[in-house]
N, CA, C and O atoms as CSV, one atom per row, in Angstrom:
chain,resi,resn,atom,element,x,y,z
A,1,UNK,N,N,-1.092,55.915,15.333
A,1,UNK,CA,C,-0.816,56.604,14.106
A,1,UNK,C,C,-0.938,55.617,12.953
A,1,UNK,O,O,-0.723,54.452,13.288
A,2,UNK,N,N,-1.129,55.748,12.121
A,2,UNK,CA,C,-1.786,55.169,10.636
A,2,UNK,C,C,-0.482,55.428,9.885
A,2,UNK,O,O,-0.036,56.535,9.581
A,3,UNK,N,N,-0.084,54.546,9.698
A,3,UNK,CA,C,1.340,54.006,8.763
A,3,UNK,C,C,0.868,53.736,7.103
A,3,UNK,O,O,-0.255,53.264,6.925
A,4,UNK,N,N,1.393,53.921,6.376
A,4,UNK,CA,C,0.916,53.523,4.416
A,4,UNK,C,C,2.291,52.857,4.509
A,4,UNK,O,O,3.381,53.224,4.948
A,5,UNK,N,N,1.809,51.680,3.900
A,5,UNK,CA,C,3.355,50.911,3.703
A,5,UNK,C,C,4.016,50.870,2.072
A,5,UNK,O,O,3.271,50.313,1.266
A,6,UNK,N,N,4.474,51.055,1.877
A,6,UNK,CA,C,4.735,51.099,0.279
A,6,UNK,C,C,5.707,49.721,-0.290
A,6,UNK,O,O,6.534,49.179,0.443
A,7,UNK,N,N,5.456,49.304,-1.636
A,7,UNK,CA,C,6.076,47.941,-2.012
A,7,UNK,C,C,7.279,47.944,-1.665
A,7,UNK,O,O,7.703,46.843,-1.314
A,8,UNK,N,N,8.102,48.922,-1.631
A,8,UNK,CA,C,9.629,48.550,-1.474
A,8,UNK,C,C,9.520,47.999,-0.228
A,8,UNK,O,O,9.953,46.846,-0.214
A,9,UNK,N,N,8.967,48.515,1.169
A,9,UNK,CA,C,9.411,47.739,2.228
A,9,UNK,C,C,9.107,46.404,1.792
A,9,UNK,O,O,10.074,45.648,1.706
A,10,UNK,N,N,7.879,45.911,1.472
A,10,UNK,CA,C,7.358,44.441,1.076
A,10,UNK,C,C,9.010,43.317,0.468
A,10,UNK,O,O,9.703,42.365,0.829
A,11,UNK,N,N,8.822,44.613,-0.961
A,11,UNK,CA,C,10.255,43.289,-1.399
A,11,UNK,C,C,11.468,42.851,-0.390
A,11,UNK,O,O,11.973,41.743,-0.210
A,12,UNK,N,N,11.806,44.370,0.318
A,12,UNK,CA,C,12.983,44.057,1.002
A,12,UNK,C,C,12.551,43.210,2.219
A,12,UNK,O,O,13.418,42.377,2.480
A,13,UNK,N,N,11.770,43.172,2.825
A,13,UNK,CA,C,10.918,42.756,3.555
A,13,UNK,C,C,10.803,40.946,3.035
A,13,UNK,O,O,10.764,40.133,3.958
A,14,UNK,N,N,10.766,40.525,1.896
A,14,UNK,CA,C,10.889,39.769,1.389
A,14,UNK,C,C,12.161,38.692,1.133
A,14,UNK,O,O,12.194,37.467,1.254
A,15,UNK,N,N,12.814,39.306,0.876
A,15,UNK,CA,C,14.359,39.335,0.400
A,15,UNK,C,C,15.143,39.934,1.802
A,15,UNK,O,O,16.059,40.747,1.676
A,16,UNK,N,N,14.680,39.438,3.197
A,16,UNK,CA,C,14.791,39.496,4.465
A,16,UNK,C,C,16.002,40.827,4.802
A,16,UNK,O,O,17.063,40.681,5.409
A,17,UNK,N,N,15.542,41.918,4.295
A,17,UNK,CA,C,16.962,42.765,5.025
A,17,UNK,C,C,16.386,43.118,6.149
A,17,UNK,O,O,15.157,43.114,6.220
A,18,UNK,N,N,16.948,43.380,6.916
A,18,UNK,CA,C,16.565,43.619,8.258
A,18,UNK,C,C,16.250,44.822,8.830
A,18,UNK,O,O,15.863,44.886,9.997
A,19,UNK,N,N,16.372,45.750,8.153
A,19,UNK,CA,C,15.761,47.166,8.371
A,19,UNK,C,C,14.017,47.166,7.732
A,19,UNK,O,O,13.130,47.826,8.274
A,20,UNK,N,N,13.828,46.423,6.688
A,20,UNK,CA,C,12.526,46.340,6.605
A,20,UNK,C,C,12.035,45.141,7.197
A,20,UNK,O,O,10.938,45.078,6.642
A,21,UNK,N,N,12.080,44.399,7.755
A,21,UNK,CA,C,12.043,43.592,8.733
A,21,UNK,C,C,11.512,44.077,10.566
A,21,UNK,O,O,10.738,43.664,11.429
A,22,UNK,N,N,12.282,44.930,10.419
A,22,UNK,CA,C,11.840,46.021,11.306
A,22,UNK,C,C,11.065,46.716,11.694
A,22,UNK,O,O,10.437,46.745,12.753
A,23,UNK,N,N,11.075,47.725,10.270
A,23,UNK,CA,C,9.929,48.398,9.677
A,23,UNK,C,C,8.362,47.888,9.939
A,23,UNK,O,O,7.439,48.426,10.550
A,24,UNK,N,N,8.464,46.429,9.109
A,24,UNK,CA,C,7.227,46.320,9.474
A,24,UNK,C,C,7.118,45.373,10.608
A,24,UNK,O,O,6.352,44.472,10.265
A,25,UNK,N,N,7.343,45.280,11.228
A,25,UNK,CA,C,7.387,44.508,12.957
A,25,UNK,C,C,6.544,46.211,13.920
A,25,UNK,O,O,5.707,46.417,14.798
A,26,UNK,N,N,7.280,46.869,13.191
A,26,UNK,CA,C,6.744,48.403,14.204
A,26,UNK,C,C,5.811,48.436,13.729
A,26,UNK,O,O,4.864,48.024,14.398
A,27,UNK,N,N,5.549,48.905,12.404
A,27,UNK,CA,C,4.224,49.206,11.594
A,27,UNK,C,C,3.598,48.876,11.855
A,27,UNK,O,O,2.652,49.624,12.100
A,28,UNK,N,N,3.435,47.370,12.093
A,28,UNK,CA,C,1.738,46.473,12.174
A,28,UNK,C,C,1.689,46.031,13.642
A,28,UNK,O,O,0.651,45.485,14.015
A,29,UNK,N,N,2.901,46.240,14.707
A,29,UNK,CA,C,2.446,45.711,16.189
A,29,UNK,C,C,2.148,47.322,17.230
A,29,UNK,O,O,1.432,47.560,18.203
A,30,UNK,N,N,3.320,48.332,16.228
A,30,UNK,CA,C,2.745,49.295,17.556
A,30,UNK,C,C,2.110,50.356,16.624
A,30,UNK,O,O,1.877,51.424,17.190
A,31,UNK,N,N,1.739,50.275,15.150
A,31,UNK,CA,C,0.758,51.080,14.955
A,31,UNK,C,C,0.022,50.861,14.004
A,31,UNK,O,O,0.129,49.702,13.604
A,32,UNK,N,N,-0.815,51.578,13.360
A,32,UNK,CA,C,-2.169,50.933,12.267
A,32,UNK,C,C,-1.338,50.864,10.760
A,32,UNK,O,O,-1.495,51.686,9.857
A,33,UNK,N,N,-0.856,50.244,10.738
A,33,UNK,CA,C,-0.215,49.505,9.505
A,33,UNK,C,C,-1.346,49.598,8.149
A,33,UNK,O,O,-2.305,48.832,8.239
A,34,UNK,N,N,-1.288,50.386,7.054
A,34,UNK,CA,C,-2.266,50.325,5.852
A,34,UNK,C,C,-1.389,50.021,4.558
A,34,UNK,O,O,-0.163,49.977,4.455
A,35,UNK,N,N,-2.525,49.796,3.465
A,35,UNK,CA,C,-1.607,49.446,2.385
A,35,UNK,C,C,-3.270,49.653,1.592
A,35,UNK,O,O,-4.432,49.862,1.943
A,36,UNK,N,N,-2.310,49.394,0.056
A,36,UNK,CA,C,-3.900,49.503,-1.469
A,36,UNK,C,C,-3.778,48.383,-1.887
A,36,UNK,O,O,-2.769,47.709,-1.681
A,37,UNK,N,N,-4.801,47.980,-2.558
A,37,UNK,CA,C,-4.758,47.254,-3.263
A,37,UNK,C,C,-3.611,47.253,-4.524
A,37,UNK,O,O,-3.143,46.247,-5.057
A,38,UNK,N,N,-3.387,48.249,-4.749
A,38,UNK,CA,C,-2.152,48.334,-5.756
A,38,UNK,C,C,-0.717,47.812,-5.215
A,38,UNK,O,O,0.202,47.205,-5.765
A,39,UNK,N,N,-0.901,48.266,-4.009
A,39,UNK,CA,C,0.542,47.973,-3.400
A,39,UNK,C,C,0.702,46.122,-3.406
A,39,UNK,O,O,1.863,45.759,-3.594
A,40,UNK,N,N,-0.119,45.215,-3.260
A,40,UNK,CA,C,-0.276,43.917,-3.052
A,40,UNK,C,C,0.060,43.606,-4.298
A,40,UNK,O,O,0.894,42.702,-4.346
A,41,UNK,N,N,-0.424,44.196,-5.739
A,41,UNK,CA,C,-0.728,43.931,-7.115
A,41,UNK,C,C,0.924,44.027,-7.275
A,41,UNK,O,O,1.591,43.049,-7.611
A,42,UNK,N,N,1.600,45.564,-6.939
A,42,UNK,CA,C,2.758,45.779,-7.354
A,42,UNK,C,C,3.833,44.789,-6.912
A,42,UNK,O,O,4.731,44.479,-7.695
A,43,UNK,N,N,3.761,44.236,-5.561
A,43,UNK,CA,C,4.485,43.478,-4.940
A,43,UNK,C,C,4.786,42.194,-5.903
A,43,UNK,O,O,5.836,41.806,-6.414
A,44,UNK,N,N,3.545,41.724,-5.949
A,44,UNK,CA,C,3.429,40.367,-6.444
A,44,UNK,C,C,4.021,40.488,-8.067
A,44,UNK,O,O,3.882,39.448,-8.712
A,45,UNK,N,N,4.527,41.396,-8.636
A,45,UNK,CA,C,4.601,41.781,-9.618
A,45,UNK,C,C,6.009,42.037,-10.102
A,45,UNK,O,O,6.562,41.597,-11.110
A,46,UNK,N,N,6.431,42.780,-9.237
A,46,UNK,CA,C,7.928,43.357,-9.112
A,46,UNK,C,C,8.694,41.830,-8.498
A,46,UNK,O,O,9.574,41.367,-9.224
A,47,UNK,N,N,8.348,41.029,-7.121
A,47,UNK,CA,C,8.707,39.624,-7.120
A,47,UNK,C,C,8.665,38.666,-8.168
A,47,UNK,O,O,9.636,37.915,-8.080
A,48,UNK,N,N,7.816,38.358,-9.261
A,48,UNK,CA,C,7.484,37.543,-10.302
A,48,UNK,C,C,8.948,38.086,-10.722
A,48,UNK,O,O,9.866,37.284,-10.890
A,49,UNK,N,N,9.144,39.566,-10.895
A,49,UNK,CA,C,9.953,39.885,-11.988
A,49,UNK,C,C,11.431,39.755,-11.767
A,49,UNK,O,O,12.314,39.512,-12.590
A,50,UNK,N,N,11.514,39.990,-10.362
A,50,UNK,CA,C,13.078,39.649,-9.880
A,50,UNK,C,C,13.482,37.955,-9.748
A,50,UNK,O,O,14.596,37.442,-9.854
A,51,UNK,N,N,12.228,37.335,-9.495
A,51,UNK,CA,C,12.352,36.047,-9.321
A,51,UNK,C,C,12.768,35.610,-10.705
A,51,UNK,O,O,13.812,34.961,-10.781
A,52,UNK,N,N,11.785,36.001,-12.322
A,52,UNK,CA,C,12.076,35.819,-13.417
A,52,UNK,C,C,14.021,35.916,-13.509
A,52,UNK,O,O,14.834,34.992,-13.505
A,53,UNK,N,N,14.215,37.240,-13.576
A,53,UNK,CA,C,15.289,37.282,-13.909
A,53,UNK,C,C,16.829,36.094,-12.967
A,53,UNK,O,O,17.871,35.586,-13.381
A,54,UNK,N,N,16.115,36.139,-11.601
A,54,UNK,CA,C,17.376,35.052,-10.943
A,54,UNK,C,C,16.685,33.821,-11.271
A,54,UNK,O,O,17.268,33.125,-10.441
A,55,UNK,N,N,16.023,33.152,-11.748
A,55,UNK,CA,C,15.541,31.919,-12.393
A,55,UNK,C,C,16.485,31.575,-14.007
A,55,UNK,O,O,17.207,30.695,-14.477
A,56,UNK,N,N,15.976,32.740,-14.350
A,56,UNK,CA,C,16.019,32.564,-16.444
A,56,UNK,C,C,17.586,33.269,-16.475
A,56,UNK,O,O,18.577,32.837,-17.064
A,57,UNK,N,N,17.462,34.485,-15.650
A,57,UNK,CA,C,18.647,34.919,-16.135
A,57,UNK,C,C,18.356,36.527,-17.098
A,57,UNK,O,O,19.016,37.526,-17.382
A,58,UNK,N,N,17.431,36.180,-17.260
A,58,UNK,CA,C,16.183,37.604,-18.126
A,58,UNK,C,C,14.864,37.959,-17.605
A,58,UNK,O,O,14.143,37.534,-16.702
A,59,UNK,N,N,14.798,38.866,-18.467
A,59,UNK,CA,C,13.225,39.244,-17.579
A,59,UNK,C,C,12.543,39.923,-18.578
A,59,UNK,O,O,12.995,39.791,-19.716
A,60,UNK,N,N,11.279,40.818,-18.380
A,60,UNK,CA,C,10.986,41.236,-18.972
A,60,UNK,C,C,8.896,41.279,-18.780
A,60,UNK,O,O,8.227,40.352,-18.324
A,61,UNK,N,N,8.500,42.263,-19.153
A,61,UNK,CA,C,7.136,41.845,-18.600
A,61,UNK,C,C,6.580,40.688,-19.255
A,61,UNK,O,O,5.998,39.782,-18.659
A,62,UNK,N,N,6.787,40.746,-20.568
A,62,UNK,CA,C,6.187,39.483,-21.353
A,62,UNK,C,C,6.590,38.131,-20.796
A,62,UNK,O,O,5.813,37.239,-20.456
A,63,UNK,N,N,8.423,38.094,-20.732
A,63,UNK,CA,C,8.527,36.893,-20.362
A,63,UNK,C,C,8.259,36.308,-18.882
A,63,UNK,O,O,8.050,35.142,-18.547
A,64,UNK,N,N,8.329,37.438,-18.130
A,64,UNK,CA,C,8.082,37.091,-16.732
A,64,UNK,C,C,6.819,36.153,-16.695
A,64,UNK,O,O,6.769,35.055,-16.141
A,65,UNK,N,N,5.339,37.070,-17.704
A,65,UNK,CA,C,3.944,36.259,-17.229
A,65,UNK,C,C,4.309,35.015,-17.979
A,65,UNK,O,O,3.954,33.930,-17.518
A,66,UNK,N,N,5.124,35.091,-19.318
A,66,UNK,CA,C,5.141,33.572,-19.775
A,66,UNK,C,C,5.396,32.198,-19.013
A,66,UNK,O,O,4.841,31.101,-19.088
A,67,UNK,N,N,6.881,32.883,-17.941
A,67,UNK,CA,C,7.516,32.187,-17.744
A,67,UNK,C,C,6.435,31.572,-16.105
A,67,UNK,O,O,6.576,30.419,-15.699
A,68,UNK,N,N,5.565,32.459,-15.480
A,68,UNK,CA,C,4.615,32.594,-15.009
A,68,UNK,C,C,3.793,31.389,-14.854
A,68,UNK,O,O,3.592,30.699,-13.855
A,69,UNK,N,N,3.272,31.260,-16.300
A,69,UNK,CA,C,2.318,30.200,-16.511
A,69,UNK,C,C,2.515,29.135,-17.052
A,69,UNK,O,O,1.809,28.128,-16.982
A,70,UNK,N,N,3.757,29.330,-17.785
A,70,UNK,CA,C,4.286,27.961,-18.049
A,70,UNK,C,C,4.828,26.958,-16.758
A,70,UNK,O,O,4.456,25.797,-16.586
A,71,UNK,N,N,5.688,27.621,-15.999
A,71,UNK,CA,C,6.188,27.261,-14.682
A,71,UNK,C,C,5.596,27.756,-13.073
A,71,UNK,O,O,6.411,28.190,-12.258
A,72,UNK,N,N,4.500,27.673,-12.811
A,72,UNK,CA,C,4.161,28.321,-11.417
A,72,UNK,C,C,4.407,27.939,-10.201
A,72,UNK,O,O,4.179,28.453,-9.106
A,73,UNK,N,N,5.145,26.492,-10.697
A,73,UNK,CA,C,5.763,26.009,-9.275
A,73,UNK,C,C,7.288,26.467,-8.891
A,73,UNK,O,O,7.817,26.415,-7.781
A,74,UNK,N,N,7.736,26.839,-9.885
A,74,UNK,CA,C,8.883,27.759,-9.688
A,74,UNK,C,C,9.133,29.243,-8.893
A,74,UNK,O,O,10.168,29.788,-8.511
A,75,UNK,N,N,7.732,29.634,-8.825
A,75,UNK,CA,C,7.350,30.955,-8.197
A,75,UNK,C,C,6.546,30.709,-6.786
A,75,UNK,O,O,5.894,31.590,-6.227
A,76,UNK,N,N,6.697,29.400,-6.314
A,76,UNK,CA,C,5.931,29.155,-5.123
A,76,UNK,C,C,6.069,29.853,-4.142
A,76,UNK,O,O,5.221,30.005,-3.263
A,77,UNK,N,N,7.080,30.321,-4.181
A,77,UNK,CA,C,7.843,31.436,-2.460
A,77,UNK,C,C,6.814,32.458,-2.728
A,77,UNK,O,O,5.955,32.677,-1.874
A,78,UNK,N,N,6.833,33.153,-3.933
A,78,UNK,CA,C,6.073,34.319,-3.712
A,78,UNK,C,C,4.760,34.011,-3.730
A,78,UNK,O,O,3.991,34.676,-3.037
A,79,UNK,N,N,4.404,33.209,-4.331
A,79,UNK,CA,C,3.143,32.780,-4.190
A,79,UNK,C,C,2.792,32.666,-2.802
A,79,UNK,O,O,2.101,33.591,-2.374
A,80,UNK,N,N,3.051,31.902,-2.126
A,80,UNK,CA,C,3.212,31.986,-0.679
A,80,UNK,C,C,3.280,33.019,0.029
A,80,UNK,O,O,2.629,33.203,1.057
A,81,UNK,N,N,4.109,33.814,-0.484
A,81,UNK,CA,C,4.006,35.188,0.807
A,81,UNK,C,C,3.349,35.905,0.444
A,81,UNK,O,O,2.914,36.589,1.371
A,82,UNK,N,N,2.856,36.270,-0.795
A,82,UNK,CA,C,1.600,37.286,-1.120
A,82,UNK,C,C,0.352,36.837,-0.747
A,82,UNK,O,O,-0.427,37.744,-0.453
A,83,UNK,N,N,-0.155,35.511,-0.656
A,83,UNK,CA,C,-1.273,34.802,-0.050
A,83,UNK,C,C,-1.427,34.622,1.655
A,83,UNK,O,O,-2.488,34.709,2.273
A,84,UNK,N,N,0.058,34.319,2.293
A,84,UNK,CA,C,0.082,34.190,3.631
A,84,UNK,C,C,0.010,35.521,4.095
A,84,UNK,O,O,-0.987,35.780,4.769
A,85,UNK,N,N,0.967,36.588,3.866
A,85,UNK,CA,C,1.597,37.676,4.559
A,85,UNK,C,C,0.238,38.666,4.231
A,85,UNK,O,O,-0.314,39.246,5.165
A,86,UNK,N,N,-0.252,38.807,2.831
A,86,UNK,CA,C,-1.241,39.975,3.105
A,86,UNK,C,C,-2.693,39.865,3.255
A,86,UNK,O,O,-3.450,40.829,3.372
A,87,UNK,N,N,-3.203,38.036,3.239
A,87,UNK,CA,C,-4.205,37.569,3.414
A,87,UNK,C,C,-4.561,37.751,5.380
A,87,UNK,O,O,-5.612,38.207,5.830
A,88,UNK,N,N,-3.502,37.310,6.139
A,88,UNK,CA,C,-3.282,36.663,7.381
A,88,UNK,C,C,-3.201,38.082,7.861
A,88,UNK,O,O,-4.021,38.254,8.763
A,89,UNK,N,N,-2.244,39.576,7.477
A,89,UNK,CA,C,-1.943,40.288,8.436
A,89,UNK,C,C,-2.279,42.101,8.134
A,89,UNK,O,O,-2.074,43.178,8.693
A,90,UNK,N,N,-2.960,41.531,6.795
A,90,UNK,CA,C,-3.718,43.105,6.553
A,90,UNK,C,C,-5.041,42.660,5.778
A,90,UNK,O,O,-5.308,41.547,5.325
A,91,UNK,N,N,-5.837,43.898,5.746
A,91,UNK,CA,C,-6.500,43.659,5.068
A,91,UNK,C,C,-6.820,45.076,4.250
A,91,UNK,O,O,-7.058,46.167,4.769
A,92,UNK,N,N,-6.753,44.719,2.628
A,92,UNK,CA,C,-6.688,45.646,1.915
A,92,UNK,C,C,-7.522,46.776,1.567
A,92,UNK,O,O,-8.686,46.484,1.294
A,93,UNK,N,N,-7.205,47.980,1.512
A,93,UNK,CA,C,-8.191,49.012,0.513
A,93,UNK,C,C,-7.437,50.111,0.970
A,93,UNK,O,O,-6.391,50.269,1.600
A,94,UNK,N,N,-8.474,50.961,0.350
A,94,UNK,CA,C,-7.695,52.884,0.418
A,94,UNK,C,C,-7.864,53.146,0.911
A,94,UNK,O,O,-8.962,52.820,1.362
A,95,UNK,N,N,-7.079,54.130,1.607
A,95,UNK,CA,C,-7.056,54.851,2.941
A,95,UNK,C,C,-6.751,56.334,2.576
A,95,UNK,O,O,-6.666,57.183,3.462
């Protein structure tokens, strides 16, 4: 069966709760695990932004990309798991 994974599992999935942890352990070993290109975009996006705010303390779209490019070694985790996790164990488009 063909699974659509949507960003929320990703963040929580991220932010290790263990029901999405789960989630996708089933999804991608006992069935066809899919996702969009949007969903990767949103991930990486909505992380920048939660990361912004427990970093700075604020957030915001502007300041998030500021804070983005001024500092990108500060955002290395996600950097990391959006490059490892959806490079290594999906591969993207519409379904």
């Amino acid at each position: 069966m063909r699974i659509f994974i949507d960003s929320s599992v990703f963040i929580r999935h991220y932010y290790g709760v263990e029901t999405a942890l789960t989630l996708l352990d089933t999804a991608i070993n006992k069935n066809d695990a899919a996702i969009s290109q949007n969903v990767v975009e949103e991930v990486f996006f909505k992380l920048l932004y939660m990361e912004t705010k427990r970093i700075y303390g604020k957030t915001g779209k502007y300041r998030t990309k500021k804070n983005f490019i001024r500092n990108p070694e500060k955002f290395g985790l996600v950097k990391e798991y959006i490059e490892g996790f959806f490079n290594r164990k999906y591969r993207t488009g519409y379904y």
